[in-house]
C-alpha positions, 0 to 999 in steps of 0.5 A, spaced: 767 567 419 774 569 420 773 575 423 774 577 431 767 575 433 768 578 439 770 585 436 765 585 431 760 583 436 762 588 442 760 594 435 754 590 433 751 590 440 753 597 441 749 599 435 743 597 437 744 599 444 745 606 440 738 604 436 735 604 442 736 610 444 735 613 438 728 611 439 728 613 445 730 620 443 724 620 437 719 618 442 722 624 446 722 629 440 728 631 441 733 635 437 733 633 430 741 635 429 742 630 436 738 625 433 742 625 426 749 625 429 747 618 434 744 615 427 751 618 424 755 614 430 752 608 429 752 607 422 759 608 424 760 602 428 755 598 423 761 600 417 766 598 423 763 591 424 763 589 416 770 593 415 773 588 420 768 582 417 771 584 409 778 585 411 778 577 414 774 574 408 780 577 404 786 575 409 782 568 409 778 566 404 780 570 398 787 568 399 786 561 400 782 562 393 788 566 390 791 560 387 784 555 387 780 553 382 775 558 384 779 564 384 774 568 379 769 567 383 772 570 389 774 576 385 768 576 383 765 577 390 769 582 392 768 587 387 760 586 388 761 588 395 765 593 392 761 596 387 755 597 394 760 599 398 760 604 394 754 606 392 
């Protein structure tokens, strides 16, 4: 992996912490609307994480292929991850 380890793994730590809490606010019956917007936030950070992931495969790996044998290939994998980006 290509990606800033540190700053993919400062949002991932983020995002369970905010999954903790939002347990938390559950057991505490809290209100729906506060819940959902925490769940919005660290959904936020998980697409953060994966965005700064993607965007390294592409400066990476994808690029290097773009003159490979195995350009297909990784063309090819970039438009998967698209289409469940997207769904």
């Amino acid at each position: 992996m290509q990606a800033d380890h540190k700053k993919v793994e400062r949002y991932l730590k983020t995002a369970r912490g905010q999954i903790d809490g939002i347990l938390r606010m559950i057991e505490d019956d809290r209100y729906c609307i506060d819940i959902s917007t925490q769940l919005m936030a660290t959904q936020a950070l998980l697409n953060k994480a994966n965005k700064e992931i993607l965007a390294e495969h592409m400066r990476h790996c994808v690029n290097e292929a773009s003159t490979g044998e195995n350009r297909e290939e990784k063309i090819e994998e970039m438009v998967k991850i698209i289409d469940k980006l997207v769904k």
